[in-house]
C-alpha positions as CSV (number, residue, x, y, z in Angstrom):
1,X,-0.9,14.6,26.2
2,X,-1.3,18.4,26.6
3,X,1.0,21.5,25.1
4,X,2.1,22.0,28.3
5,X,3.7,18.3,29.2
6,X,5.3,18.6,25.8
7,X,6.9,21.7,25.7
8,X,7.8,20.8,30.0
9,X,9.9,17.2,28.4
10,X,11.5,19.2,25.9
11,X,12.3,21.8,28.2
12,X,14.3,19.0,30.8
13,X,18.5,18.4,30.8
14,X,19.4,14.9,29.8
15,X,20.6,12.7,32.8
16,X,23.9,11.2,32.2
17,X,23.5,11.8,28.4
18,X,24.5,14.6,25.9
19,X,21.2,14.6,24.6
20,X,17.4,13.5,25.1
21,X,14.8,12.3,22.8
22,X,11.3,13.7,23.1
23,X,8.6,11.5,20.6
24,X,5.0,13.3,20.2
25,X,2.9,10.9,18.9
26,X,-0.5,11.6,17.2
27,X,0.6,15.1,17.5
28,X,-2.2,16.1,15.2
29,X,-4.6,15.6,18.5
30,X,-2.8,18.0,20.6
31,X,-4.8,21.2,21.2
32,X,-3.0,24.6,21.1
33,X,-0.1,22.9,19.3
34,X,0.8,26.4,17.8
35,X,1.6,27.5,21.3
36,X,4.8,24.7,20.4
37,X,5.9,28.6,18.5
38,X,7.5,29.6,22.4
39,X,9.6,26.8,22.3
40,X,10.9,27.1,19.0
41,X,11.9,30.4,19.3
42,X,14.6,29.6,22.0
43,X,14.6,25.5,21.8
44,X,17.3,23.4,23.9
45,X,20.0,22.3,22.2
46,X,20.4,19.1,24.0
47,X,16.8,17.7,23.4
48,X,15.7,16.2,19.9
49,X,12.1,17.0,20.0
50,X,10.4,14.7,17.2
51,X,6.5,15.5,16.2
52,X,4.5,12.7,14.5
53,X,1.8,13.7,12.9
54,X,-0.3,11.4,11.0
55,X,-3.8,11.5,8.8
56,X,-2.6,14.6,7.3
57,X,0.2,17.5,6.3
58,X,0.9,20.3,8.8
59,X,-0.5,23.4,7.2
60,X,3.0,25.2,5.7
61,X,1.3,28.5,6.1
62,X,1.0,28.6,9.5
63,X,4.0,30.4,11.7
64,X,4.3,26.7,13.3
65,X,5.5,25.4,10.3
66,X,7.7,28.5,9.2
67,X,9.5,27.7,13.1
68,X,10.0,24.3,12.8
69,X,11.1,24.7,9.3
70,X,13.7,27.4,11.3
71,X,15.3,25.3,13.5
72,X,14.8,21.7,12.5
73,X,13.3,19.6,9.4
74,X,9.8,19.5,8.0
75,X,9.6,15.7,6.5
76,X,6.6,14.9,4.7
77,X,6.4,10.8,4.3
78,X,3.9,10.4,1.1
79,X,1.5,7.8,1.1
80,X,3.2,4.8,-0.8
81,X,2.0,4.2,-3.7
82,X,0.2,0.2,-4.0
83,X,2.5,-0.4,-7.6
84,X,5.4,0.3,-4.8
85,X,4.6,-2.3,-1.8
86,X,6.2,-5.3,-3.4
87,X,9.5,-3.2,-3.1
88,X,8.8,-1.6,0.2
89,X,8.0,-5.3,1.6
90,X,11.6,-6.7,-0.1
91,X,13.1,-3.6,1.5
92,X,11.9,-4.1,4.9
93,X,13.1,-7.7,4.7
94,X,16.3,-7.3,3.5
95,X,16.9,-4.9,6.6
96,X,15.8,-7.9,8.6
97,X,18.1,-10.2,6.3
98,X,15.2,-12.0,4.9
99,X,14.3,-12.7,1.1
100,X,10.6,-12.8,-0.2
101,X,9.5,-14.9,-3.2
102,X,8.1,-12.3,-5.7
103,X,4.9,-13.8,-5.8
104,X,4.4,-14.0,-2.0
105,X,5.7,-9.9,-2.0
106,X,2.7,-9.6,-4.3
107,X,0.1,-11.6,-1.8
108,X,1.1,-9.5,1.0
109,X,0.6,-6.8,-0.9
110,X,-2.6,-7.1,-1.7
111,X,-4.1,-8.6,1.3
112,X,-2.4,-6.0,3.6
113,X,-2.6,-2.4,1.6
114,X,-0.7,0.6,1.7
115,X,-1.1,0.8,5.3
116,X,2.9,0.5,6.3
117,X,2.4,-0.2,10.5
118,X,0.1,-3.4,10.0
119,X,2.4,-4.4,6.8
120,X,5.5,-4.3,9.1
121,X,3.7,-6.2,11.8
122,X,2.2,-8.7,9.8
123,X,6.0,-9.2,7.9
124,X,7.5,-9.5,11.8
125,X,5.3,-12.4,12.2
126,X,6.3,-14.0,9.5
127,X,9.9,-14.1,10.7
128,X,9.3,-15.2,13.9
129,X,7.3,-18.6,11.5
130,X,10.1,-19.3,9.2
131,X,11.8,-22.6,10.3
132,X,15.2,-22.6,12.2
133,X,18.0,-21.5,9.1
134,X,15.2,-20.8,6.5
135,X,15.6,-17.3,5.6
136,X,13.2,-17.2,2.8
137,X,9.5,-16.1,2.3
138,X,7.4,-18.0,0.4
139,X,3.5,-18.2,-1.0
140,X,3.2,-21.8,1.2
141,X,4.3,-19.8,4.3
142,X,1.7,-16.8,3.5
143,X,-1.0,-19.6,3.4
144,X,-0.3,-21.1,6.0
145,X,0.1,-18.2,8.9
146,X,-1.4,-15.3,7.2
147,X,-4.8,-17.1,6.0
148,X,-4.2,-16.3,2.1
149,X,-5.1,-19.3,-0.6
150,X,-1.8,-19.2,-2.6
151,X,-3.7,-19.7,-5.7
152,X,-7.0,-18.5,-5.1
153,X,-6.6,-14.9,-4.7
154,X,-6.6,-10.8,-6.1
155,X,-3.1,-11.2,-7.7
156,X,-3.6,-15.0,-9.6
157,X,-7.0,-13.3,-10.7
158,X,-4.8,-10.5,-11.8
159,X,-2.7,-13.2,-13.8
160,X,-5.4,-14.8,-14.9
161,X,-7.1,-11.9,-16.9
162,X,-3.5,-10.7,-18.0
163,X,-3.3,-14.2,-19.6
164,X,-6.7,-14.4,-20.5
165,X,-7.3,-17.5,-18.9
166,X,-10.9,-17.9,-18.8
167,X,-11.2,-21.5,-17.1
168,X,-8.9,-20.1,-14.4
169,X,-10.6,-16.4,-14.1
170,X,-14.2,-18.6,-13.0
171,X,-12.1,-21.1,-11.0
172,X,-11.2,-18.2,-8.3
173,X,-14.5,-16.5,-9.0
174,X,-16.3,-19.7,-7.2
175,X,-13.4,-19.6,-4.2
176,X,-14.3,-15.7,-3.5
177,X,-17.8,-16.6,-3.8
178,X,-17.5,-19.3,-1.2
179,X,-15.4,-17.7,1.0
180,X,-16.3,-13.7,0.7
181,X,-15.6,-12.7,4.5
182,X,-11.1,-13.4,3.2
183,X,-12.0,-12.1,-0.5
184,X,-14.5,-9.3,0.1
185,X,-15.5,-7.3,-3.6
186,X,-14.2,-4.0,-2.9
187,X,-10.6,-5.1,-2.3
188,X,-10.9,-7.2,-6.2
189,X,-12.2,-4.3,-7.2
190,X,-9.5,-2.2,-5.8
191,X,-6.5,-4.1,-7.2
192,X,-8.1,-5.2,-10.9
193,X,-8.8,-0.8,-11.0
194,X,-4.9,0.1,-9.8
195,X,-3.9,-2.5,-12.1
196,X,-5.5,-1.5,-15.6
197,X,-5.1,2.1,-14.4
198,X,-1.6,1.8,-14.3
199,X,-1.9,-0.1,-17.9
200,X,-3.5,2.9,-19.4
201,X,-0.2,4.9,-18.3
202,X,1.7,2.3,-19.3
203,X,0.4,2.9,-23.5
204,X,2.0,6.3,-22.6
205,X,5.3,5.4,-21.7
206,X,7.4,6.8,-24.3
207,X,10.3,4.1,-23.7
208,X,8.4,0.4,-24.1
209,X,10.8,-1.4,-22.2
210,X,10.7,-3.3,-19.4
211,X,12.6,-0.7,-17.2
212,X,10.9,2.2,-18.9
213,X,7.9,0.9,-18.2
214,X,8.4,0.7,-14.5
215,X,10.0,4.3,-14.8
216,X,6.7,5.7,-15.8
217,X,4.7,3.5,-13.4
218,X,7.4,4.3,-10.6
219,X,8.2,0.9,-10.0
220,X,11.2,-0.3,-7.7
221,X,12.1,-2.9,-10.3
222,X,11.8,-3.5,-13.7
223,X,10.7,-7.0,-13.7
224,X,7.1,-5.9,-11.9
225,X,6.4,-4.6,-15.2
226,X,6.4,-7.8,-17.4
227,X,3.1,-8.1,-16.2
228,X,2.0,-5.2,-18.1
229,X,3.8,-5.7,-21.2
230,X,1.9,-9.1,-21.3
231,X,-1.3,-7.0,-20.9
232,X,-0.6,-4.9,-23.3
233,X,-0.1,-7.3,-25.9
234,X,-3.4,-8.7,-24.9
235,X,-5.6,-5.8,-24.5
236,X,-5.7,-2.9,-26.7
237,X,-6.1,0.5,-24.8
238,X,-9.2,1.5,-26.0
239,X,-10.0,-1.8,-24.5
240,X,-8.6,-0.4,-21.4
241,X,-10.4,2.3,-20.9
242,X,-13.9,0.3,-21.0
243,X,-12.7,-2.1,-18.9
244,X,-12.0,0.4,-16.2
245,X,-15.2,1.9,-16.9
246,X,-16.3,-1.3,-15.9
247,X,-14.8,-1.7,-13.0
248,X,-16.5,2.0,-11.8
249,X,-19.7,0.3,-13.3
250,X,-19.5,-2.9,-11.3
251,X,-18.3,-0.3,-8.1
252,X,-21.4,1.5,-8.1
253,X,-23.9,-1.7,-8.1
254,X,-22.0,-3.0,-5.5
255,X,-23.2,-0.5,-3.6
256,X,-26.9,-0.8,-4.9
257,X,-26.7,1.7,-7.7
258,X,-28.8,0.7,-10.4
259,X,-28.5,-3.5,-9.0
260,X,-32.0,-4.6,-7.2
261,X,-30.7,-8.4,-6.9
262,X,-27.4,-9.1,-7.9
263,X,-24.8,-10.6,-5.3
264,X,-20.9,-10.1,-5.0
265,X,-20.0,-13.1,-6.7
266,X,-22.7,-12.8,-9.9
267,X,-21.3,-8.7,-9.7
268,X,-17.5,-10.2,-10.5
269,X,-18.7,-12.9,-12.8
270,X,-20.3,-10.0,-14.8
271,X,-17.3,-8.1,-14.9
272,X,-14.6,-10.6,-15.7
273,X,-16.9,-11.7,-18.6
274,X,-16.8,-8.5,-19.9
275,X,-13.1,-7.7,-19.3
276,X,-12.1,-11.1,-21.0
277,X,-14.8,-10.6,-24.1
């Protein structure tokens, strides 16, 4: 799509309609977009002109900004935060009258990421899968279409080093090692770092509780931060801060820093021995 076909659309009368919608996507590949500045100046009011543009902020200090900004809204949609999935998932399905399990919110939030279009397509499978009446999301349903072990995976690893379970910790360790192509380093890496991260601002919390912990981690709901006050009981935070130093550590060799011959799964076993000891 050119500047020209937009501003042309936007520039049409609605047939048999007060108004008419015009949706740009990817507008952040449109060449000359600033030339959109003609339109704005004298825009029809019967067309709702609507500019997605992803990967990216419009530059404010540009006059395309200052015209849209004139005339219509400017909406930035921040990048959600991965300590904010489980209640963006529970969101989505409540819109869809569906209830997740917390612990398969968590799964799905881990194996899918921050990246909201495949999350919401990968949730609308999982309602087309749930049995005639059930209207319920559970772990066993995640394993079984999505391809996640229920109890092999990031978030009961997670559990597992909150609790300190050693015998568990390992167990998992051996499933990631046998199956690395659904449990590849990076993302472990990825959560176990958001998670003691977000532990290290949890210490700084100046209310301890369970809702004033989430307030400070800017979680949806207080019970996603039992979790930490578990951890916190268990791990002091100068502990903390090695273990994410760790984590960077373990990052690094991953990606042959300083690490002639170890593999993924010797790389984890390293690090969870030294985050449990």
């Amino acid at each position: 799509t050119d500047i020209a076909t937009v501003i042309n659309a936007a520039k049409r009368y609605p047939m048999m309609s007060k108004y008419q919608v015009v949706i740009v996507k990817e507008a952040q590949n449109i060449k000359n977009i600033e030339e959109l500045v003609y339109y704005l100046q004298k825009p029809l009011d019967s067309t709702i002109l609507v500019l997605c543009h992803k990967h990216g902020t419009l530059d404010r200090r540009k006059k395309l900004a200052a015209e849209i900004e004139k005339v219509g809204v400017l909406f930035e949609s921040k990048k959600i935060k991965d300590a904010q999935l489980p209640g963006f998932i529970s969101s989505y399905l409540k819109r869809r009258s569906v209830e997740i399990e917390p612990k398969a919110s968590e799964m799905m939030a881990e194996f899918v990421g921050a990246d909201l279009s495949r999350m919401a397509g990968e949730l609308e499978k999982l309602i087309i899968t749930l049995p005639r009446g059930q209207k319920r999301i559970t772990p066993e349903q995640i394993e079984r279409n999505i391809g996640i072990s229920k109890d092999y995976n990031n978030f009961e690893l997670r559990n597992a080093l909150v609790a300190k379970d050693v015998f568990k910790a390992n167990q998992i360790i051996k499933y990631f090692e046998e199956n690395p192509k659904t449990n590849p380093l990076q993302m472990t890496l990825s959560v176990l770092f958001n998670f003691f991260s977000n532990l290290m601002l949890a210490y700084y919390a100046p209310d301890k509780s369970e809702q004033g912990i989430a307030n400070q981690l800017g979680l949806k709901s207080s019970w996603q931060s039992k979790d930490y006050m578990v951890a916190m009981r268990k791990y002091s935070g100068v502990k903390v801060m090695q273990i994410i130093g760790e984590i960077r550590y373990c990052d690094a060799k991953s990606k042959g820093v300083g690490n002639p011959s170890l593999g993924d799964g010797d790389l984890l076993r390293e690090l969870v021995y030294k985050i449990l000891h």
